[in-house]
N, CA, C and O of each residue as an XYZ file, in Angstrom:
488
protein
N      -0.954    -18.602    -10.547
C      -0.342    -18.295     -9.252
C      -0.338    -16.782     -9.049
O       0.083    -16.133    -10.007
N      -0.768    -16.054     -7.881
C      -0.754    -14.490     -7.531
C       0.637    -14.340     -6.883
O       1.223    -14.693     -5.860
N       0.824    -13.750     -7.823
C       2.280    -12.436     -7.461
C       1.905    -11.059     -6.773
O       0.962    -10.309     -7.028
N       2.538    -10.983     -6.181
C       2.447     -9.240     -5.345
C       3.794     -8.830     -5.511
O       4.739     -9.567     -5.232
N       3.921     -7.600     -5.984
C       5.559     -7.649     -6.112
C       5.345     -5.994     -5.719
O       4.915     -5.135     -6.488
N       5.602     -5.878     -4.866
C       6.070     -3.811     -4.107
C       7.572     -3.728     -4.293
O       8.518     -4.513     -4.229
N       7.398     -2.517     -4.536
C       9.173     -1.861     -4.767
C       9.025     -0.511     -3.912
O       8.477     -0.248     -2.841
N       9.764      0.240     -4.867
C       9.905      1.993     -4.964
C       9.921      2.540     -3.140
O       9.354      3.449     -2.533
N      10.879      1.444     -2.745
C      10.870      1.682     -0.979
C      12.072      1.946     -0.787
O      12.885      1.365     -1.505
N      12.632      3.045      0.392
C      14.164      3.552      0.683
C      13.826      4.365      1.642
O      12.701      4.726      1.988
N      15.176      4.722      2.188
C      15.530      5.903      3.272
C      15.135      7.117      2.734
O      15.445      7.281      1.554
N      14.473      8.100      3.339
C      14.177      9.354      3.305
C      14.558     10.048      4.533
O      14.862      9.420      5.548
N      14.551     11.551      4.463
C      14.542     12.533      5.209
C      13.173     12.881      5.409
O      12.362     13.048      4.498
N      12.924     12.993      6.734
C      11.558     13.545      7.719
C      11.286     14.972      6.435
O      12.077     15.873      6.156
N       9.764     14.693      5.816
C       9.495     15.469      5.118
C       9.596     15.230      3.432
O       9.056     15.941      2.585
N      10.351     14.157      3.213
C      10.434     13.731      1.631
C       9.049     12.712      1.769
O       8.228     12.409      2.634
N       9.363     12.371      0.255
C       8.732     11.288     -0.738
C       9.430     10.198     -1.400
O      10.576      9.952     -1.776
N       7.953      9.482     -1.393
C       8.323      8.331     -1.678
C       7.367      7.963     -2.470
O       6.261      8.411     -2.168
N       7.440      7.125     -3.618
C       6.347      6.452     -4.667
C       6.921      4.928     -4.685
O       7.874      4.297     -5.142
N       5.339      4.661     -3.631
C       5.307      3.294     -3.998
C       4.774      2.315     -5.104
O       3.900      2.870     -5.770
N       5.071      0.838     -5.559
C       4.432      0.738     -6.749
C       4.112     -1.063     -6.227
O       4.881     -1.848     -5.673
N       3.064     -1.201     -6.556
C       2.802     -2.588     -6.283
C       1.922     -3.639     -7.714
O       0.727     -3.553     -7.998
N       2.872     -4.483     -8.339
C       2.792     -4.706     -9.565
C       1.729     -6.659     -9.389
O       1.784     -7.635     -8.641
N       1.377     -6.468     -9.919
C       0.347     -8.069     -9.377
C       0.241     -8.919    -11.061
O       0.012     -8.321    -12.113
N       0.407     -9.979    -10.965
C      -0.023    -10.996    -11.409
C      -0.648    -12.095    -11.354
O      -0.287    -12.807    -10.418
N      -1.413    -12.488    -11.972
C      -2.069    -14.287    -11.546
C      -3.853    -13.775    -10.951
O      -4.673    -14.572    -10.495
N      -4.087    -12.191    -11.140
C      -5.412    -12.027    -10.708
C      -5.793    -10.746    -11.350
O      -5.014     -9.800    -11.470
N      -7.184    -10.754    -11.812
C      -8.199     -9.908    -12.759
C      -8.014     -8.782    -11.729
O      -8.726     -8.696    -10.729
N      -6.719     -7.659    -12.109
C      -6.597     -6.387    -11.754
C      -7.743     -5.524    -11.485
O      -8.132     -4.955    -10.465
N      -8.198     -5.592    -12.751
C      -9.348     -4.354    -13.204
C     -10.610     -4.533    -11.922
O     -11.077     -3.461    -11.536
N     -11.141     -5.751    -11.294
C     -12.291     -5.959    -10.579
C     -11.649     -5.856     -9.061
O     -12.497     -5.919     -8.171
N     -10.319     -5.711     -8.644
C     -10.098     -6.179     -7.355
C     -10.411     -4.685     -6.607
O     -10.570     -3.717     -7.351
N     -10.484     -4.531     -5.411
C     -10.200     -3.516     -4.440
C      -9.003     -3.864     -4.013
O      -8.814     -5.019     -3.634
N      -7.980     -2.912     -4.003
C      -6.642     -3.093     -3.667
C      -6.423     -1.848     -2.035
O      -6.969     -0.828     -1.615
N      -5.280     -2.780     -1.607
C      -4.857     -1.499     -0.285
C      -3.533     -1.975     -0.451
O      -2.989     -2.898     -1.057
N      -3.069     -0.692      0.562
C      -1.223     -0.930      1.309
C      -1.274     -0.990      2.230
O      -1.846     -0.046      2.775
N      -0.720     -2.147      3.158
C      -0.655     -2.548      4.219
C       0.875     -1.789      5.187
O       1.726     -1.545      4.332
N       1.160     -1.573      5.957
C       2.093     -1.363      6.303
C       2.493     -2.128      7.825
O       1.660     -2.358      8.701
N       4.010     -2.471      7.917
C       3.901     -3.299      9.339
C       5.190     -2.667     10.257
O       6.252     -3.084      9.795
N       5.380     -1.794     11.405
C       6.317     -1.463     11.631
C       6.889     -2.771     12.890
O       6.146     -3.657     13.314
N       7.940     -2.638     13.183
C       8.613     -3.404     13.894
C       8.233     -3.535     15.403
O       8.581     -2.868     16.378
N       7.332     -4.710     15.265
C       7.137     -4.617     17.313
C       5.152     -4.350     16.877
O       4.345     -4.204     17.796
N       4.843     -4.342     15.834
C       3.691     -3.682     15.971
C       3.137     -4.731     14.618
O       3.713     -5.412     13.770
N       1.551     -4.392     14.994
C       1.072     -5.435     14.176
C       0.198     -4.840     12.286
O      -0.740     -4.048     12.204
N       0.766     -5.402     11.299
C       0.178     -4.988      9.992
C      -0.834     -4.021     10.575
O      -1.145     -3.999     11.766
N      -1.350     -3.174      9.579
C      -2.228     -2.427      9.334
C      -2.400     -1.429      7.598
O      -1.603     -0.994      6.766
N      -3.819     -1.447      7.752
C      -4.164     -0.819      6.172
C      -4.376      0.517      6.676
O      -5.061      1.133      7.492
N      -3.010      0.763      5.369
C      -3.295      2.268      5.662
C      -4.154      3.209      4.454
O      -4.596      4.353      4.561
N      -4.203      2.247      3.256
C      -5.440      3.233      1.886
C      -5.676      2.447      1.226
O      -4.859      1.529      1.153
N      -6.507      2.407      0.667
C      -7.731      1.059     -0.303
C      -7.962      2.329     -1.561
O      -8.062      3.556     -1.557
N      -7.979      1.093     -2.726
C      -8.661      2.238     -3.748
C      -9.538      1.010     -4.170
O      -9.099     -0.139     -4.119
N     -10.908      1.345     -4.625
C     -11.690      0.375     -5.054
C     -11.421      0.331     -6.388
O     -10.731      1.147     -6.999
N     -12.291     -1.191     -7.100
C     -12.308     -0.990     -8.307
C     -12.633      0.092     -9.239
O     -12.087      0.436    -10.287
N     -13.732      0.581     -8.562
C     -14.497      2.153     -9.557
C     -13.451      2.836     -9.075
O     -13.477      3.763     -9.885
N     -12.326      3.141     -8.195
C     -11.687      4.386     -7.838
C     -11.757      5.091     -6.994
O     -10.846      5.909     -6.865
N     -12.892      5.083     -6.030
C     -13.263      5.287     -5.076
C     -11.604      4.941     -3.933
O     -10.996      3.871     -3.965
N     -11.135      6.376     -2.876
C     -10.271      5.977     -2.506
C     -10.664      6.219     -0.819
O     -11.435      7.081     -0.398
N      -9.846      5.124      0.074
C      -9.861      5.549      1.411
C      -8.836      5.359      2.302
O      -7.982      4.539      1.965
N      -8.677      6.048      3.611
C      -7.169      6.180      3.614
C      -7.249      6.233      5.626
O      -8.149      6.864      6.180
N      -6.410      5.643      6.250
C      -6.149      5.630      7.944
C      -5.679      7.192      7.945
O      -4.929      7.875      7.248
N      -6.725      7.462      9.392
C      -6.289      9.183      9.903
C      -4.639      9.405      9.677
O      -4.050     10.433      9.341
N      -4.092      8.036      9.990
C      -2.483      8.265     10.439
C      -2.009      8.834      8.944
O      -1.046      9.588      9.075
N      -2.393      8.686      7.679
C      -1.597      9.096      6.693
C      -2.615     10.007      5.835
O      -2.256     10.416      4.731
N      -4.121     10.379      6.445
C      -5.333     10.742      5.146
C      -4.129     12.187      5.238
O      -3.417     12.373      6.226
N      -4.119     13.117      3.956
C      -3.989     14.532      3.673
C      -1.762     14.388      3.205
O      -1.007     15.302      2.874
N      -1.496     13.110      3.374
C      -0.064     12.697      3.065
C      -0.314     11.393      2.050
O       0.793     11.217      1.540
N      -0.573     11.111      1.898
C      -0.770      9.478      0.923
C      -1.325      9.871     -0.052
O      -1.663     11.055     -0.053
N      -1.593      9.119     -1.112
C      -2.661      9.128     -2.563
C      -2.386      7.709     -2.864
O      -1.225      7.556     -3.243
N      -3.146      6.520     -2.812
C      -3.484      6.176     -3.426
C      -4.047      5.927     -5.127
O      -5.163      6.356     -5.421
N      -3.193      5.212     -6.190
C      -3.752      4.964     -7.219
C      -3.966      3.587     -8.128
O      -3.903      2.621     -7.368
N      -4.092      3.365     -8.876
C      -4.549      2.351     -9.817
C      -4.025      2.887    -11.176
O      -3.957      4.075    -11.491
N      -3.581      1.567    -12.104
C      -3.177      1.646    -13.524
C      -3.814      0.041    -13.965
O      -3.077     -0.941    -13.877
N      -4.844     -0.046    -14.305
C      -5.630     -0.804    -14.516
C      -4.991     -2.063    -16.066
O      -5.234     -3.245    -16.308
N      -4.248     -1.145    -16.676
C      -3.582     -1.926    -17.830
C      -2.247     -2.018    -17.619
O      -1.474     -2.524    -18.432
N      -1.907     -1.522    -16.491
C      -0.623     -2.423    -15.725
C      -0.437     -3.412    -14.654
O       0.557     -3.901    -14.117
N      -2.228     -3.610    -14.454
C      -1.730     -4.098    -13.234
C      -0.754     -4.052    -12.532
O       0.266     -4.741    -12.490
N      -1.318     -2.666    -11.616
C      -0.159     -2.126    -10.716
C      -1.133     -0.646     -9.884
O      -1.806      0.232    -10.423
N      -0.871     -0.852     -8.641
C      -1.329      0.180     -7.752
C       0.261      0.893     -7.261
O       1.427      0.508     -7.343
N      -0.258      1.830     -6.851
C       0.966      2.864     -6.523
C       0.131      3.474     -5.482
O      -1.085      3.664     -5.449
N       1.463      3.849     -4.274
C       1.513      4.565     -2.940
C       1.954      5.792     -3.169
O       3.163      5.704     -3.382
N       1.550      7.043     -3.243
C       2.436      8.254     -3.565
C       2.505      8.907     -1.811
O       1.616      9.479     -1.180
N       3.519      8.651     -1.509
C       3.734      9.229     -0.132
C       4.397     10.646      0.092
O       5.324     10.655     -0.718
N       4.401     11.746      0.715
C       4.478     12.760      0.955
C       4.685     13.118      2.206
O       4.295     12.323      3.062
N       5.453     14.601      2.727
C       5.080     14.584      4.255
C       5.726     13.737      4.682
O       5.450     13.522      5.862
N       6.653     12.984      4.205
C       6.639     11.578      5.343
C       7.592     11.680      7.044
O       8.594     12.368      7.238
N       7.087     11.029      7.789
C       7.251     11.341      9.463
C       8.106     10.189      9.645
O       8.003      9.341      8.759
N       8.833      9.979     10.474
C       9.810      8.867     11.321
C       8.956      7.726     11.627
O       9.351      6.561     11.588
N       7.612      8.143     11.975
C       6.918      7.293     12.592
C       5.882      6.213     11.090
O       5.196      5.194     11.162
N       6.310      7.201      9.800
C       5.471      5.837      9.155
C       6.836      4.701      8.389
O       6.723      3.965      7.409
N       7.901      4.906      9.163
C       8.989      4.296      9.020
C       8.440      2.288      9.006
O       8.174      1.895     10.142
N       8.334      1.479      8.178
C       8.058      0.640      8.385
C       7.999     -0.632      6.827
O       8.481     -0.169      5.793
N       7.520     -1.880      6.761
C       7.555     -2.923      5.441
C       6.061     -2.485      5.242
O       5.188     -2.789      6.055
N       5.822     -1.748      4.104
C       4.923     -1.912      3.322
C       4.489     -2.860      2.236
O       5.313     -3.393      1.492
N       3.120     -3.080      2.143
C       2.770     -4.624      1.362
C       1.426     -3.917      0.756
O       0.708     -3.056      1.266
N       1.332     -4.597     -0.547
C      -0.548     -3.951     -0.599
C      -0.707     -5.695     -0.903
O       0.174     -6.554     -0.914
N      -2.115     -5.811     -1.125
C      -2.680     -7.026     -1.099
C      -3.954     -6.367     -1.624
O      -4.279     -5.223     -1.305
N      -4.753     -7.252     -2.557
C      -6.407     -7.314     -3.036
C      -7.226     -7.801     -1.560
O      -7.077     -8.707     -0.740
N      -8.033     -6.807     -1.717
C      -8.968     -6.763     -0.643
C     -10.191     -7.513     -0.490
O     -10.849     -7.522     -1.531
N     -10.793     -8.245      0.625
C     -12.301     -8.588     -0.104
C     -13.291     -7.700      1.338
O     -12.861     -7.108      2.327
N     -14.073     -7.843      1.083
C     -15.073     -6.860      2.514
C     -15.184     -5.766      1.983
O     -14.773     -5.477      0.859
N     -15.798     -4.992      2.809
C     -16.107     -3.691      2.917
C     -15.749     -2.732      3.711
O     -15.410     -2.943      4.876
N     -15.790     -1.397      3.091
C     -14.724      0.067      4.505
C     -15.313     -0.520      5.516
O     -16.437     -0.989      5.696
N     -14.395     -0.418      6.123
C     -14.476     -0.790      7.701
C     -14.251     -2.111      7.929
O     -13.874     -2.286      9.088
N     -14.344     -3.306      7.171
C     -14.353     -4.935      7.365
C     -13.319     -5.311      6.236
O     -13.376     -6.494      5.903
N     -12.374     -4.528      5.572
C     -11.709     -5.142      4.975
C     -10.627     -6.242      5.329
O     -10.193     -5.970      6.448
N     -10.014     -7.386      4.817
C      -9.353     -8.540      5.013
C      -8.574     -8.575      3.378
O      -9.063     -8.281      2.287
N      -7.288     -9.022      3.705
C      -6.349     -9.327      2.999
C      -6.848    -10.757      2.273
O      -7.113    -11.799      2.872
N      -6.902    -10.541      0.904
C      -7.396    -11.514     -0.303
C      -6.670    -12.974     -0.335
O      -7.188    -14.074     -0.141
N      -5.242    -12.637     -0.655
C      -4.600    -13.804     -0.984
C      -3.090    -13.972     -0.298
O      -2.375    -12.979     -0.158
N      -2.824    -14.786     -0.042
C      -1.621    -15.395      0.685
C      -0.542    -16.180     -0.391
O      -0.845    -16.876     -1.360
N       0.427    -15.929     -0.031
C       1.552    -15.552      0.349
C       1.353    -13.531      0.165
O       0.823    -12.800     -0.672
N       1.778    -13.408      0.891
C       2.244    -12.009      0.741
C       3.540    -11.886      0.218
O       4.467    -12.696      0.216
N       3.423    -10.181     -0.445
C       4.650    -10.270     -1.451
C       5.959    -10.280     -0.012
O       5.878    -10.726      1.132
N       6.936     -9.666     -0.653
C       8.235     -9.227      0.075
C       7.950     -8.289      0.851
O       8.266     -8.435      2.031
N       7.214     -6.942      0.399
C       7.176     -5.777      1.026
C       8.602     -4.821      0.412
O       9.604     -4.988     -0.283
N       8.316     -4.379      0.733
C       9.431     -2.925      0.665
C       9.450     -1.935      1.714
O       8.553     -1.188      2.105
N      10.999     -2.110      2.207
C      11.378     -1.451      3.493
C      11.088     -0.057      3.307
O      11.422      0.282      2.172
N      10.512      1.044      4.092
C      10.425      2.189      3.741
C      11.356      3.272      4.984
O      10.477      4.040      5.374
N      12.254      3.524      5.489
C      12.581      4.232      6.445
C      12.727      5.692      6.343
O      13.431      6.249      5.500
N      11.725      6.539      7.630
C      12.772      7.740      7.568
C      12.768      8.130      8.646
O      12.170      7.624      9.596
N      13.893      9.738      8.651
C      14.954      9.732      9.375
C      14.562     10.997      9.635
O      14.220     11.735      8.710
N      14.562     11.460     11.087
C      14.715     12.294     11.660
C      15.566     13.638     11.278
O      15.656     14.562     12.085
């Protein structure tokens, strides 16, 4: 059975950080392309950074030069390192294993985890 389990989500001040961590079970870590999805309220999911299996990383204008993307391959576990952060990326973040390619990516497996609320504050 695939687990998605995201945490490391809370209130910030316009301009802090945040480290996200998204821990998976029930699927061969090491081969997947992973992203973080984010969904704000009233508005529909969207991927905001993919890291491929080789490491290769890519990231939405809305967060490229604030985000990092990473991988821990013997934890199965990707991490969001957020920075900079704005009011506006206030929202439930989710990552999910990817299948497609930049530009055609689609969310792997269903159920999605919980997410983790991320808010900040003006």
């Amino acid at each position: 059975q695939v687990q998605l389990m995201e945490s490391g989500g809370g209130w910030v001040r316009a301009g802090g950080s945040l480290r996200l961590s998204c821990a998976t079970s029930g699927i061969i870590f090491s081969i997947q392309d992973m992203g973080w999805y984010r969904q704000a309220p009233g508005k529909q999911r969207e991927l905001v950074a993919v890291i491929v299996r080789g490491g290769s990383t890519n990231y939405a204008d809305s967060v490229k030069g604030r985000f990092v993307i990473s991988r821990d391959n013997a934890k199965n576990t990707a991490y969001l390192q957020m920075n900079s952060l704005k009011p506006e990326d206030t929202a439930v973040y989710y990552c999910n294993a990817l299948a497609g390619t930049e530009g055609d990516y689609v969310p792997l497996f269903e159920p999605w985890g919980q997410g983790t609320q991320v808010t900040v504050d003006s």
